[in-house]
C-alpha positions as CSV (number, residue, x, y, z in Angstrom):
1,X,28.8,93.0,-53.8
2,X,31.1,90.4,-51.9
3,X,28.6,87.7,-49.7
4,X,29.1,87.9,-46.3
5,X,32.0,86.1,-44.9
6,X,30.3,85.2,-41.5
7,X,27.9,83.5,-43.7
8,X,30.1,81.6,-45.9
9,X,30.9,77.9,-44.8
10,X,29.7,78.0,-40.5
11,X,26.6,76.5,-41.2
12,X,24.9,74.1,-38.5
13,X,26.5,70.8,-37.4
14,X,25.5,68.2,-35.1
15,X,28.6,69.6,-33.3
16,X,27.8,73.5,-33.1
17,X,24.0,73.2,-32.8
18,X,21.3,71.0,-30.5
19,X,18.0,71.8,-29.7
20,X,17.4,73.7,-25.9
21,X,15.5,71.3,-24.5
22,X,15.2,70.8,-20.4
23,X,15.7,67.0,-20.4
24,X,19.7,67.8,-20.4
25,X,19.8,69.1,-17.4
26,X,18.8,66.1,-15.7
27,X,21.2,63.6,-17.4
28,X,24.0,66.4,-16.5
29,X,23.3,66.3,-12.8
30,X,22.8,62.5,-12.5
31,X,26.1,62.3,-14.2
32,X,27.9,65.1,-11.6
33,X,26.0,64.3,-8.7
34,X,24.6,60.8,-9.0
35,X,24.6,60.5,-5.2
36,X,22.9,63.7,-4.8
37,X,19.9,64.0,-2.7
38,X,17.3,64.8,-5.7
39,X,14.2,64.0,-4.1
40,X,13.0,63.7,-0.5
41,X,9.2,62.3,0.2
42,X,8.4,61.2,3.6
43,X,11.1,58.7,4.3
44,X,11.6,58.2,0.7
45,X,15.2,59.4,-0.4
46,X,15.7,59.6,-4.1
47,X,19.8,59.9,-5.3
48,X,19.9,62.1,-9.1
49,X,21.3,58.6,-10.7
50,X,18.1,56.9,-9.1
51,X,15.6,59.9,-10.5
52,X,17.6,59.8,-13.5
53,X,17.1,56.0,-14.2
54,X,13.4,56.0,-13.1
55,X,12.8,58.9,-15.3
56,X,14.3,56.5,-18.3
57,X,12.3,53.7,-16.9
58,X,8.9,55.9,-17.4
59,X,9.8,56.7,-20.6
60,X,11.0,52.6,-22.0
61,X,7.9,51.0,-20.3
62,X,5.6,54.0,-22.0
63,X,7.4,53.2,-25.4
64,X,7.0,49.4,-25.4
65,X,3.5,50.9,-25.1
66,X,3.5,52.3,-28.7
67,X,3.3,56.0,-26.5
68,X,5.6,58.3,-28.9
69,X,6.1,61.8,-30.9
70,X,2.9,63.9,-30.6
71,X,0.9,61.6,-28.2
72,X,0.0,62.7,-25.3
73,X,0.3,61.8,-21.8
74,X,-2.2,62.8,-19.2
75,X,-1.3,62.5,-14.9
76,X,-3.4,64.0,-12.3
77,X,-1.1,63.4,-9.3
78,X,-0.1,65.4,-6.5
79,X,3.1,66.9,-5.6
80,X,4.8,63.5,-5.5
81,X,8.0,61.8,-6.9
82,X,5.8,60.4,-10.2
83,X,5.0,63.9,-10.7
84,X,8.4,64.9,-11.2
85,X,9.7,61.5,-13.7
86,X,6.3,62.6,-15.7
87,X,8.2,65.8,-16.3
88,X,11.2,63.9,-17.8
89,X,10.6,60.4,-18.6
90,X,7.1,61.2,-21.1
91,X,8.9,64.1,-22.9
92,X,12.0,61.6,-23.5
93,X,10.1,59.7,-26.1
94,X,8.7,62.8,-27.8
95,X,5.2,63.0,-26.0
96,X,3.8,65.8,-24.4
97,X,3.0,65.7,-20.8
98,X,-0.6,66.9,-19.5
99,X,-1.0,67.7,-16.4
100,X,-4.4,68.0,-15.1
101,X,-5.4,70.8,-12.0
102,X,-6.3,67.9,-9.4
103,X,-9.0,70.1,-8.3
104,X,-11.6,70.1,-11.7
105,X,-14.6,68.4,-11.8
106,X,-15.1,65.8,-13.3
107,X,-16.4,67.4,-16.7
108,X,-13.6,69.6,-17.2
109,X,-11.2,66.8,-16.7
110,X,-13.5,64.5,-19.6
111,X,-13.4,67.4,-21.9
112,X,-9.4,68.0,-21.4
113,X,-8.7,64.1,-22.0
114,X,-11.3,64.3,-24.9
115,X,-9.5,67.6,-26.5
116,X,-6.1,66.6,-26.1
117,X,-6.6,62.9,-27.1
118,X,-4.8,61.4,-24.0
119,X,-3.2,57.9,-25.3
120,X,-1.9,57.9,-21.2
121,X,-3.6,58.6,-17.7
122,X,-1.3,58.1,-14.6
123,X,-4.0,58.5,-11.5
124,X,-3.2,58.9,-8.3
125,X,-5.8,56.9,-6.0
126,X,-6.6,60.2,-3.8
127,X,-8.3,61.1,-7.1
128,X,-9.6,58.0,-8.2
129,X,-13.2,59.0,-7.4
130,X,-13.3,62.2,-9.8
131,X,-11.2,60.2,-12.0
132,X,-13.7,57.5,-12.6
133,X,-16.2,59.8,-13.3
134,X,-14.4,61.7,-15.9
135,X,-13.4,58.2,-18.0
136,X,-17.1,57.7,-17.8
137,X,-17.9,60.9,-19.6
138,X,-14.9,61.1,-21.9
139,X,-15.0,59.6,-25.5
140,X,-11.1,58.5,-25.2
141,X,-9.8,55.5,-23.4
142,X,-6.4,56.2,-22.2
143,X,-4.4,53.6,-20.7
144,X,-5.0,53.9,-16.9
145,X,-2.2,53.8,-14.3
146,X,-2.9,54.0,-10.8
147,X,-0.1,55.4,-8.4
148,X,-0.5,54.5,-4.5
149,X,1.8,56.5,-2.5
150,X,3.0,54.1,-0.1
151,X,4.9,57.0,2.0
152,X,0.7,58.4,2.5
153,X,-1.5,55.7,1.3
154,X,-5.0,56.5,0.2
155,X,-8.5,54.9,0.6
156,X,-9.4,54.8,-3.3
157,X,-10.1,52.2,-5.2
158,X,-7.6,51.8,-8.3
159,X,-9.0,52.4,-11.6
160,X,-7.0,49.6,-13.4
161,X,-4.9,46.6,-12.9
162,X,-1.8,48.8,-13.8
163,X,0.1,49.6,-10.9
164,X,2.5,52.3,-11.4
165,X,5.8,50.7,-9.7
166,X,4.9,47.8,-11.8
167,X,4.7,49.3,-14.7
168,X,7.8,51.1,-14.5
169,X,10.1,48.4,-13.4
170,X,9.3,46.9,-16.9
171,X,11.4,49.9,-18.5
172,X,14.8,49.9,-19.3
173,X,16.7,52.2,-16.5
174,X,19.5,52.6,-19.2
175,X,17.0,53.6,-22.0
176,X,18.8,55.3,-24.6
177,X,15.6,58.3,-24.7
178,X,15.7,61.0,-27.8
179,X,16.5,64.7,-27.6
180,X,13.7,66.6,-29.1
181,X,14.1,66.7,-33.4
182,X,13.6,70.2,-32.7
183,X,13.6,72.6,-30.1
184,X,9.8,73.9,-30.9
185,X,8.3,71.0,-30.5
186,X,5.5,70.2,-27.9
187,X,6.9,69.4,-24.1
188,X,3.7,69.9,-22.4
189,X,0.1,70.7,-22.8
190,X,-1.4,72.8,-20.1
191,X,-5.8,74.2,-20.0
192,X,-6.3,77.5,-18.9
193,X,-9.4,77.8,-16.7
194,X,-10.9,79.4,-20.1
195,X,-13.5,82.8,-19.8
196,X,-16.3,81.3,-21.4
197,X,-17.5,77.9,-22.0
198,X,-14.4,75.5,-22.0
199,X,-10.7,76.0,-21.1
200,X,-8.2,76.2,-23.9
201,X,-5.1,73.8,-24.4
202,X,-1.6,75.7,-23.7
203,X,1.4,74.3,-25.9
204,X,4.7,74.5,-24.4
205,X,8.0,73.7,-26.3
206,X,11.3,72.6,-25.3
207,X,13.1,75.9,-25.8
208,X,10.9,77.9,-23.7
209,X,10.7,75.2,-21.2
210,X,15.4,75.2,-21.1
211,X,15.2,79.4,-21.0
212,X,12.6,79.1,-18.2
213,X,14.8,77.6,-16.3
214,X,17.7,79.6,-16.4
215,X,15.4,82.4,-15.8
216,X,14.1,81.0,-12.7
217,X,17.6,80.4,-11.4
218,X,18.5,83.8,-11.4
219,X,15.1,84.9,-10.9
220,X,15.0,83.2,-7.6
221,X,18.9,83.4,-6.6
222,X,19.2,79.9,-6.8
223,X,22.8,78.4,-6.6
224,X,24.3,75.2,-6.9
225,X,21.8,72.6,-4.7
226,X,19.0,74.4,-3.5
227,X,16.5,72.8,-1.0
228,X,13.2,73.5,-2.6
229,X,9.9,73.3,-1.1
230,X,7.1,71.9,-2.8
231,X,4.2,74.5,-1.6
232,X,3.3,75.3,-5.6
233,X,0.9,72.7,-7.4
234,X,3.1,70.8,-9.9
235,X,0.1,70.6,-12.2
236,X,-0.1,74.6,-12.1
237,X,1.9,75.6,-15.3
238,X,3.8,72.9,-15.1
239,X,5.1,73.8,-11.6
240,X,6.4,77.3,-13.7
241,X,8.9,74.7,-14.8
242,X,10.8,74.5,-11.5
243,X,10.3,70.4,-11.9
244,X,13.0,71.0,-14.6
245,X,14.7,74.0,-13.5
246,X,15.8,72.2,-10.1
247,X,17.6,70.2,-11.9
248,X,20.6,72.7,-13.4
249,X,21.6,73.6,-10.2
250,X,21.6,69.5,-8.6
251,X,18.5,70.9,-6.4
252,X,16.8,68.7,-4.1
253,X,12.8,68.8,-4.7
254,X,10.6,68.4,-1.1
255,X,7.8,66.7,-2.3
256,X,4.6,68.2,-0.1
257,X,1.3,65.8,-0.7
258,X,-0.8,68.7,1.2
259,X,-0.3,72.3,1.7
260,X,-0.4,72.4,5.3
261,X,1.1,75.0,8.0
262,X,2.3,72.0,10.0
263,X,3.9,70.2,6.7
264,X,5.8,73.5,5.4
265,X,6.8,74.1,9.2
266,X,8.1,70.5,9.7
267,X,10.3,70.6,6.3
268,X,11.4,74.0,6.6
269,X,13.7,73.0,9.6
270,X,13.8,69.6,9.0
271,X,15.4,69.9,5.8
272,X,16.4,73.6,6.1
273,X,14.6,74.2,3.0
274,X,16.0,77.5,1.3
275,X,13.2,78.2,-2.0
276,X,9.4,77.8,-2.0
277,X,6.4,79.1,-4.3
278,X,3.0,79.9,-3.9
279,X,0.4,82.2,-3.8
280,X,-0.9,84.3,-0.9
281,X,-2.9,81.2,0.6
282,X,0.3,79.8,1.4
283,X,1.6,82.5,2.8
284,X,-1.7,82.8,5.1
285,X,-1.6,79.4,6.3
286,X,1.8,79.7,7.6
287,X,1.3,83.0,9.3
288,X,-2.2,82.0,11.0
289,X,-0.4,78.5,12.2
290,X,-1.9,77.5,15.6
291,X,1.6,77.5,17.8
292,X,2.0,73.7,18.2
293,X,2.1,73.5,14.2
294,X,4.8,76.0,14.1
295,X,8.8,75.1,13.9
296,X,11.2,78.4,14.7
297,X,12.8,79.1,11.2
298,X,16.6,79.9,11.8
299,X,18.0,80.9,8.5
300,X,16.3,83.0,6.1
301,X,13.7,81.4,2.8
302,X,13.4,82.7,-0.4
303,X,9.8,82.5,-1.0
304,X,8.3,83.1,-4.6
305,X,5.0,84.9,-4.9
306,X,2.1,85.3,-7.4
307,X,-0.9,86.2,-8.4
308,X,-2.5,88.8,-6.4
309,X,-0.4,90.8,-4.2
310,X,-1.5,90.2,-0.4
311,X,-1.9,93.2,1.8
312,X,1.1,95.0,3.1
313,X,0.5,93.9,7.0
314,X,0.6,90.1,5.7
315,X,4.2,90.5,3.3
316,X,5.0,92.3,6.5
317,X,4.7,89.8,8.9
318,X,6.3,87.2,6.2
319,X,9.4,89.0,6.3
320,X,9.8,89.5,10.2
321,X,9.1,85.4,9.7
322,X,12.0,85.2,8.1
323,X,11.0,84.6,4.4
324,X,12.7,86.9,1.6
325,X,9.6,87.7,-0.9
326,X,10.0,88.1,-4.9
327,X,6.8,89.3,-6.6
328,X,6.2,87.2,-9.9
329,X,3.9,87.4,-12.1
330,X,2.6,85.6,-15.7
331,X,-0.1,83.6,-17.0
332,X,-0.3,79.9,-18.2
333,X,0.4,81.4,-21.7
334,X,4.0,82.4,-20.4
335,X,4.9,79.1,-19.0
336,X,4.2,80.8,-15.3
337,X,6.2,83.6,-14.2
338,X,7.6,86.1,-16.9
339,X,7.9,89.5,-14.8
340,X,9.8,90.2,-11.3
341,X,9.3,93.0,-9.2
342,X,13.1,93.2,-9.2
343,X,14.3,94.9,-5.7
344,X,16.1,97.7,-5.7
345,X,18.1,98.5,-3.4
346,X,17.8,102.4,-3.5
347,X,14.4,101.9,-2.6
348,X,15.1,100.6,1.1
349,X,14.8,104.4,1.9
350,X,12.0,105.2,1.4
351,X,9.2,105.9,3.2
352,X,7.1,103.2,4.5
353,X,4.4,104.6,1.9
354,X,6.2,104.6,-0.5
355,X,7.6,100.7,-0.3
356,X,4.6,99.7,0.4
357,X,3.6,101.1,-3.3
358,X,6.8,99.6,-5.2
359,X,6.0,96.0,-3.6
360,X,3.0,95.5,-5.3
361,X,3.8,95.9,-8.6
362,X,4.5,93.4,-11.0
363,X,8.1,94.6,-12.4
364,X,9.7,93.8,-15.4
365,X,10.5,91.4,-17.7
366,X,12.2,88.3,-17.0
367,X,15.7,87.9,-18.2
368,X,14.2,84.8,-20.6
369,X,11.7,87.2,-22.1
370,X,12.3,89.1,-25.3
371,X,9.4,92.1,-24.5
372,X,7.3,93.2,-22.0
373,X,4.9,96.3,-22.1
374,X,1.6,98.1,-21.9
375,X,-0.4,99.0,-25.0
376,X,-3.5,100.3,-26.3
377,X,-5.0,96.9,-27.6
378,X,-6.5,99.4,-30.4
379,X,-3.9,101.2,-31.9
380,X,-1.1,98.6,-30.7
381,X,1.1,102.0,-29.1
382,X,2.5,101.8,-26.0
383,X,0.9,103.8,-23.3
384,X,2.2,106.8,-21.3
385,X,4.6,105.7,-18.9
386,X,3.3,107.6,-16.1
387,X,1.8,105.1,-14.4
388,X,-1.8,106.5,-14.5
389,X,-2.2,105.4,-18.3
390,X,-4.4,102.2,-18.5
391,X,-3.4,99.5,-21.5
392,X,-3.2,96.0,-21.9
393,X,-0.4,93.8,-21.0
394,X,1.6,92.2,-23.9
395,X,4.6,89.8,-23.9
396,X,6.6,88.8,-26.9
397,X,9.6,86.3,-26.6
398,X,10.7,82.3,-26.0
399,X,9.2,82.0,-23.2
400,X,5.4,82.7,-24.8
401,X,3.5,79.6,-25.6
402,X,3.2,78.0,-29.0
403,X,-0.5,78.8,-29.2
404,X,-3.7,76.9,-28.4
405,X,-4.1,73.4,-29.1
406,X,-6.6,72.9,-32.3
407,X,-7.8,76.7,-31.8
408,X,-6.2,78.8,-34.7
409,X,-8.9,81.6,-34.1
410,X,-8.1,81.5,-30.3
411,X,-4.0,81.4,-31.2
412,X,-4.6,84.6,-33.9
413,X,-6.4,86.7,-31.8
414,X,-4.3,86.1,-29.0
415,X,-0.9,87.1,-30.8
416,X,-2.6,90.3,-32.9
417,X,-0.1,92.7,-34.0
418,X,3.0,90.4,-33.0
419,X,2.1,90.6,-29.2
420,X,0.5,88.2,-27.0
421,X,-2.7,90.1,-25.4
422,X,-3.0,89.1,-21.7
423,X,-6.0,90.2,-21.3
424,X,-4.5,92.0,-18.1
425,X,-5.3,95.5,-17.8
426,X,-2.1,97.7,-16.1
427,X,-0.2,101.0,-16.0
428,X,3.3,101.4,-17.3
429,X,5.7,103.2,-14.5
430,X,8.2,105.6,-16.0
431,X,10.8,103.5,-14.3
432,X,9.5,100.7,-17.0
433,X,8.2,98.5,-14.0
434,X,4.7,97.4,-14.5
435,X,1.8,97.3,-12.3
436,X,-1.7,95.3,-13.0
437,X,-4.9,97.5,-12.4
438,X,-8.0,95.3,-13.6
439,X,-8.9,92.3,-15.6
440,X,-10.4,92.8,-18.8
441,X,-11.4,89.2,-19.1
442,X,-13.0,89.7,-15.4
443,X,-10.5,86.9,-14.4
444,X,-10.4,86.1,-10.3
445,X,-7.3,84.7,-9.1
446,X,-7.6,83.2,-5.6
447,X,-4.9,81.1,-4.0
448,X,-3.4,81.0,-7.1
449,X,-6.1,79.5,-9.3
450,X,-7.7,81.4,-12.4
451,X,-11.2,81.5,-12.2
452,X,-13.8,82.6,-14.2
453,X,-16.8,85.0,-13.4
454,X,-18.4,83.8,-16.5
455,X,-18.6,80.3,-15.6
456,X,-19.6,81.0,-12.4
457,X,-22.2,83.2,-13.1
458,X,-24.3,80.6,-15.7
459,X,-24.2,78.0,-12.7
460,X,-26.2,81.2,-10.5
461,X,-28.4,81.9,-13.4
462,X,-29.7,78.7,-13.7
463,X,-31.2,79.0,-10.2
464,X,-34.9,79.3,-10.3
465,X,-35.4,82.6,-7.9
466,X,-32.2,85.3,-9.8
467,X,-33.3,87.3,-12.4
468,X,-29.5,88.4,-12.8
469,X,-26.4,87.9,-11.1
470,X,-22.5,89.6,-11.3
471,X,-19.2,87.5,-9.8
472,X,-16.3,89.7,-9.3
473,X,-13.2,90.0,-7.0
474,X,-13.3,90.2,-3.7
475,X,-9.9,90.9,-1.9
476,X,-9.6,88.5,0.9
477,X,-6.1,88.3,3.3
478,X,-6.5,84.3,3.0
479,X,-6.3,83.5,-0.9
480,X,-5.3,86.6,-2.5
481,X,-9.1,87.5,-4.0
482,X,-12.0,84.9,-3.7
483,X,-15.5,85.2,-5.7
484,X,-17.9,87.5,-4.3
485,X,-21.6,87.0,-5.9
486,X,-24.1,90.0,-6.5
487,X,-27.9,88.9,-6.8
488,X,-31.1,90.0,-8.0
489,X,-33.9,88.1,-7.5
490,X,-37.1,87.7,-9.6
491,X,-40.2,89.1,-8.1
492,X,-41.7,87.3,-5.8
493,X,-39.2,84.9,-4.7
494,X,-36.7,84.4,-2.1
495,X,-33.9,82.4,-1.3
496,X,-30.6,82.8,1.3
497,X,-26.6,83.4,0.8
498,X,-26.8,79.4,2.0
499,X,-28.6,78.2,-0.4
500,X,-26.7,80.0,-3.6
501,X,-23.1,79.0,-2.4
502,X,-24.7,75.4,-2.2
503,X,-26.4,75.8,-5.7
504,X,-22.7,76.5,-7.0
505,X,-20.8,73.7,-4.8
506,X,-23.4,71.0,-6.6
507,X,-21.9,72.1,-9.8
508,X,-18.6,73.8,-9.7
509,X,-15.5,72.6,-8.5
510,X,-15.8,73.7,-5.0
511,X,-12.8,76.4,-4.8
512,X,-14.4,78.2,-7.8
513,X,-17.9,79.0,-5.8
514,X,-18.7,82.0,-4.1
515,X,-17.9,82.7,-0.3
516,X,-19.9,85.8,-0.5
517,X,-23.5,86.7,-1.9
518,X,-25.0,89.6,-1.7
519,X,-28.6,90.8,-2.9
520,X,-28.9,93.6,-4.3
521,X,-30.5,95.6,-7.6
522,X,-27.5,94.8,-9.8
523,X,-26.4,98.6,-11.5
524,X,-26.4,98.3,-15.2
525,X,-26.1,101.0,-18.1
526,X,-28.9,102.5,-20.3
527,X,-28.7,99.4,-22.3
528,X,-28.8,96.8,-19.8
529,X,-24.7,95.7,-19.1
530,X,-24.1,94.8,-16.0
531,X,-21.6,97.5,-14.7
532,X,-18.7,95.3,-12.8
533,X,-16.8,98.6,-11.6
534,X,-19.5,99.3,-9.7
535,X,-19.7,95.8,-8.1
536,X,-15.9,95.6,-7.8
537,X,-15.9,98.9,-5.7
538,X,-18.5,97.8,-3.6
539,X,-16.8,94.3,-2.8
540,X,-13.4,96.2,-1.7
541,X,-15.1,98.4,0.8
542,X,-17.4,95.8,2.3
């Protein structure tokens, strides 16, 4: 039997093959468009060939350091310029960047610098107080580097003697920085908000990180220099790798420090901003805008949503605003985003009803991912796709992390049967478009943010007056679903709604506590499980 001639002497070359990796597409625009607009911040004006060098400089000044391959490097900083040369200039030398959800506690953010064994932590000084805190507890000591963000400058005290302009202007702007040795190696480490006990560390590698970003650009209809709003928390799955993605079409990033209705207004028509992301908060706080915050929008915005679909009234409203909506959805596991409810146009027909019904579901696969469906988590078959069939969500493809940092059980179970298990419970449309139903893991997203009943509920146990306690969903206009408590109390006690959302805010990070409580006899089966459908149903109709 003759070999096969399209195997026979077209193996790989330095010439024919490179590893995908994001960090090209900067190098490509500074090169194109060096006087390019890539970053606006307050007055701050950043050209490509300036974010390019800085980016370069990052990466020398962290290499004379001894920071390389495999280290990592840990920033809690807000959605400003150093946030964005993290994304290039720690990769660049082979380290992985972590970023840390700027809204933890102080525990959380010990145990993530503890479990990923930060060598690196950049700080800005608005979180130098929780920062502090979190050294204190942690077992590593990373070199500190505080950031003061002279366009908004903040009251805290810096952690170290390294400033991070002064640190950076020891790097070599011309730094000759590596491509990855291979395309699956580690580009960023990201925590989920984790079920039970604590989070667990996301890998991301540098080929799923260069597909995401083509995927986003068609996802989102970006062209060549898109005006991008910074509404989406850079820290949040790694800003679902728009900080790169901007950056293959010469985009120009607007840095937002706060998510504020009179912010977004302001850089909407001052720099006729034409993509944003976010999750329904944002959405609210630009629709409930008091008048004087709000700027009249006159061309139209692409505006990227996710996590739980707000009501129909409120998308309404967005679009008469003049924002053009895409419905996203993923997890941290899928480097952000991995489904679109991609528009057809057919469906502009229909009834009112019945687009109402086809907006909030979660679509279909991004063009980046390999497979998308719903299957029994049992037998591993796909479901009937009749859109009444409930399954689990599974994902398989590039864009699907490496696994959990030093958790092979976690990693195994997590990618069963050749799938990665979401832990989202949906329906499969017989179109093929997918819709969520449930959580299995009893996961609340509000404003974006994953958190977890579990957690919240051993903070409410712990109080001396409930005998047992349920969090679950609650669907609120404002942040997409927010954390409604159910409480039973032990004989002969008595406490207040007050006093339990205090309990929580005294140990939980405050966006994770509960706006709602409500006593009650909790309803549980023969054998004493709490039964969440029945809490669930009562939340929605309250």
């Amino acid at each position: 039997m003759s070999a096969n001639p399209f195997e026979q002497n077209l193996d790989k070359n330095a010439a024919n093959y490179q590893p995908l990796t994001p960090l090209t597409f900067l190098s490509r625009a500074a090169l194109v468009y060096p006087r390019h607009t890539a970053i606006i911040h307050g007055k701050q004006r950043t050209s490509y060939a300036d974010f390019y060098a800085r980016s370069r400089q990052l990466a020398s000044a962290l290499a004379t350091r001894y920071i390389g391959k495999g280290d990592t490097v840990s920033v809690m900083l807000a959605n400003t310029p150093p946030m964005l040369e993290a994304h290039y200039g720690v990769p660049m030398i082979g380290a992985v960047l972590h970023s840390i959800n700027t809204r933890l506690d102080a525990s959380v953010i010990a145990f993530q610098l503890d479990h990923a064994e930060a060598k690196v932590l950049i700080v800005d000084r608005e979180f130098a107080a929780v920062a502090r805190e979190a050294l204190t507890l942690a077992t590593v000591k990373p070199l500190v580097i505080d950031y003061n963000d002279l366009e908004f400058p903040q009251d805290g005290e810096p952690l170290s003697y390294t400033d991070y302009e002064e640190f950076i202007a020891k790097g070599d702007p011309s730094f000759q920085w590596k491509m990855p040795d291979d395309e699956w190696d580690a580009i960023a480490l990201n925590y989920t908000s984790g079920t039970t006990g604590n989070p667990k560390g996301v890998v991301y590698h540098h080929r799923g990180a260069a597909l995401m970003c083509y995927a986003n650009t068609l996802a989102t209809g970006m062209q060549a220099h898109p005006v991008y709003l910074w509404t989406l928390p850079m820290f949040h799955c790694n800003g679902w790798c728009f900080p790169w993605s901007l950056s293959a079409v010469a985009g120009t990033h607007v840095c937002l420090r706060w998510v504020r209705a009179k912010g977004m207004y302001d850089a909407i028509a001052d720099h006729r901003v034409t993509h944003l992301s976010g999750a329904p908060i944002v959405m609210s706080t630009l629709l409930n805008a008091n008048p004087d915050e709000k700027r009249e929008i006159t061309h139209r915005v692409a505006f990227n949503h996710a996590a739980a679909p707000p009501p129909q009234a409120v998308l309404d409203r967005m679009v008469e605003a003049g924002f053009d909506l895409t419905h996203l959805y993923g997890l941290t596991e899928t480097y952000g985003p991995a489904t679109i409810n991609e528009w057809n146009s057919e469906w502009d027909n229909l009834s009112p009803e019945a687009i109402a019904q086809k907006r909030v579901r979660q679509g279909v696969r991004y063009v980046a991912l390999e497979g998308l469906t719903v299957l029994d988590p049992l037998t591993m078959q796909q479901v009937p796709a009749d859109g009444e069939s409930l399954g689990e969500v599974m994902f398989r493809g590039n864009i699907v992390m490496k696994g959990y940092l030093k958790n092979t059980e976690a990693t195994e179970e997590a990618f069963a049967g050749g799938w990665f298990h979401s832990g989202d419970l949906g329906v499969l449309h017989p179109d093929g478009y997918i819709q969520l139903k449930d959580r299995s893991k009893d996961i609340i997203i509000s404003g974006g943010e994953n958190i977890s009943s579990i957690e919240v509920e051993d903070v409410i146990y712990k109080h001396p007056s409930v005998a047992y306690c349920a969090v679950v969903a609650k669907p609120d206009e404002k942040w997409g679903e927010t954390p409604c408590a159910f409480v039973e109390l032990k004989p002969e006690t008595s406490t207040t709604a007050e006093d339990i959302i205090a309990w929580c805010r005294e140990r939980l990070a405050h966006y994770k506590c509960p706006r709602y409580v409500v006593f009650s006899e909790i309803p549980k089966t023969p054998t004493g499980k709490i039964q969440k459908f029945k809490l669930r149903d009562i939340a929605k109709a309250d």
